[in-house]
C-alpha positions in Angstrom: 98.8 -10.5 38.2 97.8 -7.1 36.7 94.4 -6.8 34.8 94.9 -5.0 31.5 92.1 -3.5 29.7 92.0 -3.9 25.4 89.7 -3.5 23.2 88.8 -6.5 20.4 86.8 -4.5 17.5 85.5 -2.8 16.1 88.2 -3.5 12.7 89.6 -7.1 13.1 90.4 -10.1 11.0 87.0 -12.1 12.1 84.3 -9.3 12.5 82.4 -8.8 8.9 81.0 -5.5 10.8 81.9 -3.5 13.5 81.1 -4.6 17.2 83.5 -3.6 20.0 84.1 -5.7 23.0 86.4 -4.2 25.8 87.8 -6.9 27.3 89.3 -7.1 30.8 92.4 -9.8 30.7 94.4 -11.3 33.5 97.6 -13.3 32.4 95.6 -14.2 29.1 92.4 -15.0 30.4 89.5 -12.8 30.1 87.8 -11.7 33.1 85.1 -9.5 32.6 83.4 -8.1 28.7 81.7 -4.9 28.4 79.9 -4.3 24.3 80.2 -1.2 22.5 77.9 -1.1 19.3 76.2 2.1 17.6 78.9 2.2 14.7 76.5 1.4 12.3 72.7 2.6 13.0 70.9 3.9 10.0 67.6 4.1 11.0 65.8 2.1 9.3 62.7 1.4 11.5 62.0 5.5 11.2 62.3 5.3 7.4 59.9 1.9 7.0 57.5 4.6 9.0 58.4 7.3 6.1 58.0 5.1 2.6 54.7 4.0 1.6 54.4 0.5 2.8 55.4 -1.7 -0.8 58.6 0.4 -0.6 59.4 -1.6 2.9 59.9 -5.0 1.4 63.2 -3.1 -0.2 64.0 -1.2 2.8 63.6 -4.3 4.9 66.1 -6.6 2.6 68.8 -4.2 3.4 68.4 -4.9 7.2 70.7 -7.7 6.3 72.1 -8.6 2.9 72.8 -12.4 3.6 69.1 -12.9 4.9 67.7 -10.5 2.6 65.0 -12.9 1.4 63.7 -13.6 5.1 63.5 -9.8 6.1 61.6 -9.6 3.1 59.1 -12.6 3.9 58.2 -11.7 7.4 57.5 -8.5 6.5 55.6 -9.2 3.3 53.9 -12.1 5.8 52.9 -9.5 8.6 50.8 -7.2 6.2 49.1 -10.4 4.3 47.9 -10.9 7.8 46.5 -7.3 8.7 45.0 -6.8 5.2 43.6 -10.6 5.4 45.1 -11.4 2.3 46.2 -15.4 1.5 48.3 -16.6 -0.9 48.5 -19.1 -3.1 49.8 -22.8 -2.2 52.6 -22.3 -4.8 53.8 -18.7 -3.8 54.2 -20.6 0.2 56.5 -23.8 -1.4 58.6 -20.9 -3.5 59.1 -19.4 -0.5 60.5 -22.4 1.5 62.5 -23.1 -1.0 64.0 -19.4 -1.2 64.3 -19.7 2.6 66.3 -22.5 2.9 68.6 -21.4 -0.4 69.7 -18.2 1.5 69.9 -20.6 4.7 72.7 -22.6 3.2 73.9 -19.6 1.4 74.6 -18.2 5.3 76.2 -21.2 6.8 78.4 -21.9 3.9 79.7 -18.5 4.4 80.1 -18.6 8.3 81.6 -21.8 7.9 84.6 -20.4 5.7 84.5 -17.4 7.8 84.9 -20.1 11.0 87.9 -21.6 9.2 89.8 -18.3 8.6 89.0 -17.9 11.4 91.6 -19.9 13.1 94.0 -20.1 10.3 92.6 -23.0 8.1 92.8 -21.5 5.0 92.2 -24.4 2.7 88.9 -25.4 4.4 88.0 -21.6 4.2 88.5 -22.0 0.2 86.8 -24.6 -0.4 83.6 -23.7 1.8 83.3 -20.5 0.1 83.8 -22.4 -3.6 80.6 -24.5 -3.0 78.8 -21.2 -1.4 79.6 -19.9 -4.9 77.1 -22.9 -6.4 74.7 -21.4 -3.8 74.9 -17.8 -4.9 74.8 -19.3 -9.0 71.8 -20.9 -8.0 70.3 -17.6 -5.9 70.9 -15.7 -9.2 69.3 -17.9 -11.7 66.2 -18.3 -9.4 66.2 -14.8 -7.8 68.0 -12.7 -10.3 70.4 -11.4 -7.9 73.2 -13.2 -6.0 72.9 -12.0 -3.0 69.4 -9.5 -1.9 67.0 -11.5 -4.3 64.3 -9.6 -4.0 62.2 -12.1 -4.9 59.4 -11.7 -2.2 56.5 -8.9 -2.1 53.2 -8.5 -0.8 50.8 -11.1 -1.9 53.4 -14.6 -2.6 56.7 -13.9 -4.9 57.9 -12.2 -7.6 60.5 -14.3 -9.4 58.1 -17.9 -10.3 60.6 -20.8 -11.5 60.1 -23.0 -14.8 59.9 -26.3 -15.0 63.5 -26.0 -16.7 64.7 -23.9 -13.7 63.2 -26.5 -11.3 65.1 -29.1 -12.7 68.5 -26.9 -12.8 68.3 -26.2 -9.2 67.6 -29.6 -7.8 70.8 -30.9 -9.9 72.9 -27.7 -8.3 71.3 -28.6 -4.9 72.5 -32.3 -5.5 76.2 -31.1 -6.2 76.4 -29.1 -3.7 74.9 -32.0 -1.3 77.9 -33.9 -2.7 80.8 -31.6 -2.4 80.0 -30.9 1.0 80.1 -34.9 1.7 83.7 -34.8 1.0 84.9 -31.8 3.2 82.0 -32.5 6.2 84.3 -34.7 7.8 87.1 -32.4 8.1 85.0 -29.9 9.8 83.5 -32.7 12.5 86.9 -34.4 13.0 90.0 -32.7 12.0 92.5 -32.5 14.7 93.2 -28.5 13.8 89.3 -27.9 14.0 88.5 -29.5 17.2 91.6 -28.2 19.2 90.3 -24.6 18.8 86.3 -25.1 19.0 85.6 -27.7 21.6 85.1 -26.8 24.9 85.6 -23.1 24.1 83.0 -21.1 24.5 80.7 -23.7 26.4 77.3 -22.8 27.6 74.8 -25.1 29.5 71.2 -25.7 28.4 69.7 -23.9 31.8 72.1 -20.8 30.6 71.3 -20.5 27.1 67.6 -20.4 28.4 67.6 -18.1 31.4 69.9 -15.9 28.5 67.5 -16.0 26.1 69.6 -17.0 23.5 68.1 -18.2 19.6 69.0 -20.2 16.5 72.5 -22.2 16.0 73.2 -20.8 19.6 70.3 -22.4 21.5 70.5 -25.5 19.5 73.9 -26.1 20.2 73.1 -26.2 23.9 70.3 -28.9 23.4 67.6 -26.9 23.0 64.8 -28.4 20.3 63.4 -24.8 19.8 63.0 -23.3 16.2 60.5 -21.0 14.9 60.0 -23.0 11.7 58.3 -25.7 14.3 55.6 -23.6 14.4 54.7 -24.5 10.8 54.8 -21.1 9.2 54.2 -21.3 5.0 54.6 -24.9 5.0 57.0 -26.3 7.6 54.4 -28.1 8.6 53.4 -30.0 5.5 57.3 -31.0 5.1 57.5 -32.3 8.3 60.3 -30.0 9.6 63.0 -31.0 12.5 65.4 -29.2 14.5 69.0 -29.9 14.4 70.3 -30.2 17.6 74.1 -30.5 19.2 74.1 -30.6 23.1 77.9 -29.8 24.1 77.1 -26.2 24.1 80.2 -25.3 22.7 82.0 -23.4 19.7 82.0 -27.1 17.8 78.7 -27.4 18.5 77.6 -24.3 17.1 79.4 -24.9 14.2 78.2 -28.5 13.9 74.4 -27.5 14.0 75.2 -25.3 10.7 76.6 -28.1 9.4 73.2 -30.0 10.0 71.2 -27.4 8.6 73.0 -27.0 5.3 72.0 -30.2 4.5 68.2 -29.9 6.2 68.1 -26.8 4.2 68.7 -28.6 0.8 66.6 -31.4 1.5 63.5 -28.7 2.5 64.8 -26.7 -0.6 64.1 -29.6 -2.7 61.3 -31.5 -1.2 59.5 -28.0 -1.8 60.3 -27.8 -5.4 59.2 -31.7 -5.8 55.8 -30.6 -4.0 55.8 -27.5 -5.6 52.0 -27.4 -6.6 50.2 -25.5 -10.3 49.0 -22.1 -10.2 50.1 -18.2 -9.4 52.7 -17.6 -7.7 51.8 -13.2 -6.7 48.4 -11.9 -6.7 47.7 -8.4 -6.9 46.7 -6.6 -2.8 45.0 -3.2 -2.9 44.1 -1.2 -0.5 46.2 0.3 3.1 47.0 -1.7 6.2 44.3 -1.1 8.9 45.9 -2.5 12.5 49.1 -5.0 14.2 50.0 -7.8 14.6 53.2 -9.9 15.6 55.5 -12.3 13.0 58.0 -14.8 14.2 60.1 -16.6 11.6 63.8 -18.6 11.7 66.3 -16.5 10.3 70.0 -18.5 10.0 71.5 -16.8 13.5 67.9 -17.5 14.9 64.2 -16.0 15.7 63.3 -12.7 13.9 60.9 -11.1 15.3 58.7 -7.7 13.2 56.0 -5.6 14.6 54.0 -4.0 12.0 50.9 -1.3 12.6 49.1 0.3 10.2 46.7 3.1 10.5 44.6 2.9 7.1 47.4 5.1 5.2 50.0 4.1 2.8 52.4 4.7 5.9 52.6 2.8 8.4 52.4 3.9 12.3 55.3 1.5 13.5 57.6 -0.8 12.6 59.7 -2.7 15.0 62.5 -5.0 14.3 64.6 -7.6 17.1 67.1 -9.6 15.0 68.7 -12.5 16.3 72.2 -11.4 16.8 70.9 -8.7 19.2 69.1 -11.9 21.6 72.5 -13.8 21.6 74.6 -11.0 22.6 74.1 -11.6 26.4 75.1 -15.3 25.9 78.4 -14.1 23.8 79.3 -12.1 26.6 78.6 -14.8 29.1 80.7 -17.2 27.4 84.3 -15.0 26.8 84.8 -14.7 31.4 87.6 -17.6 31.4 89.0 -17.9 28.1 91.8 -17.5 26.7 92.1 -14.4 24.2 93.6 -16.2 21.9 90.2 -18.4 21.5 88.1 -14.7 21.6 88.1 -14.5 17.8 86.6 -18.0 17.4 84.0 -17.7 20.4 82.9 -14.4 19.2 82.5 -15.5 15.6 80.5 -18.9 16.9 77.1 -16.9 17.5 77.7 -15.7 13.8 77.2 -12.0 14.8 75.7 -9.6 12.5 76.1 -6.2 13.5 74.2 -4.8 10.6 70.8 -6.5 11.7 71.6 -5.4 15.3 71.7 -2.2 14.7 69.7 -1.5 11.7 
């Protein structure tokens, strides 16, 4: 059989953003994937060295709109560390609980996107309805539905009422109950499961030696998430990870599944802890050395480097973003499909092209 050569991207049905992948087929099966990326660089490490540093927290958020909130906090979290500045209990519980609202807010959207994906349009619908609760509930925390902006230097911005409190633990409880009624479709539907399992697959020793990070890793077995660690306080709510061990595009999908709900029960354990006091204190004064952060973003580890050099500028900042770690393991698992399942397995590490690039 002849090998043809065709590209997949950058425009098509399943990619939010632009990524190429020129794929090498024999009789419908893919035998070799080669990435093209660069459509989309706006250099935004070189303009976080340009703004004085408070600017960043804005400049960072537009890394990536969807995790907005988490850019934000590990930035915000990596100069409280070089200017030695701790926050107050309250301003750490507010910021779980934003985490884990834009953490739903993710998966609820990949999990329509997964849906269209393969032509289940109804299930698409109906997963982006109850994302719609998430965003209502972003907006009447955050102010915005989408980059909340909520975070800065010294704990958050945007403090919740005891009125609000109680609002978004009943939203949180309706959308804990919508998705009881469609879960099932997702983890057993004969549609679903024809198209996801046992495409894509990937072994525990592979996602590993590939260095591969969030739903991704989890899907192959792997217990590993940053929030483990115990960042803000994790620790104090006795995190978990979710963890799926078939390695496959179901399994993927099935971890996000998980985590929606993990992420409503954090988001409203945090606002039943959610101790008295400030929530933002006031930080003067320029950064004055580095230093490393490491937090779980929904497609995985995020990783920021962040030097200052006693001005309002900083020296360097340095961004890896989870879609660029699982990159190698997308294009290890396309070699022996069939490209009529490329759409689906390329969607399953939920690329974001945006972050990538930056």
């Amino acid at each position: 059989m002849a090998r043809i050569s065709a590209p997949f991207g950058p425009q098509h049905p399943v990619l939010p953003e632009p990524l190429q992948l020129n794929i090498t087929y024999e009789d419908e099966k893919v035998v070799n994937v080669a990435p093209a990326i660069g459509y989309i660089h706006r250099g935004i490490e070189k303009a976080g060295e340009l703004n004085d540093y408070p600017q960043n927290v804005f400049l960072v958020e537009r890394v990536c709109g969807i995790c907005s909130f988490m850019h934000a906090m590990i930035y915000c979290e990596a100069l409280e560390e070089i200017m030695k500045v701790e926050i107050t209990p309250r301003a750490k519980y507010l910021r779980v609980f934003y985490s884990e609202i834009s953490r739903a807010h993710s998966h609820l959207l990949w999990l329509g996107l997964l849906a269209d994906a393969f032509g289940f349009e109804s299930l698409f619908m109906k997963y982006w309805a109850i994302r719609e609760k998430v965003v209502d509930l972003m907006e009447m925390t955050g102010g915005h539905r989408v980059i909340l902006s909520a975070c800065a230097i010294g704990g958050i911005r945007r403090d919740l009422t005891p009125e609000l409190i109680r609002k978004s633990e009943d939203i949180l409880l309706e959308v804990k109950k919508e998705l009881d009624m469609i879960t099932p479709v997702l983890l057993k539907d004969y549609t679903v499961k024809k198209r996801t399992v046992g495409a894509g697959v990937l072994s525990r020793e592979q996602v590993i030696a590939l260095g591969a990070v969030g739903p991704t890793l989890r899907g192959s077995g792997v217990a590993e998430d940053i929030r483990m660690n115990g960042y803000e306080v994790y620790r104090e709510l006795g995190f978990e990870p979710v963890v799926e061990t078939d390695g496959d595009s179901h399994s993927r999908a099935v971890v996000r599944v998980r985590e929606v709900y993990q992420s409503i029960e954090l988001a409203l354990e945090a606002l039943h802890r959610l101790p008295e006091g400030e929530a933002l204190i006031k930080v003067k004064g320029n950064p004055d050395g580095e230093t490393v952060r490491r937090i779980e973003q929904p497609r995985g580890e995020l990783f920021y480097y962040v030097k200052g050099n006693g001005t309002k500028n900083l020296e360097r900042l340095r961004i890896r973003t989870p879609t660029f770690a699982n990159i190698p393991a997308l294009l290890a698992m396309l070699p022996g499909c069939q490209m009529a399942d490329v759409p689906v397995i390329t969607l399953s590490i939920d690329p974001c092209i945006s972050c990538t690039e930056r």
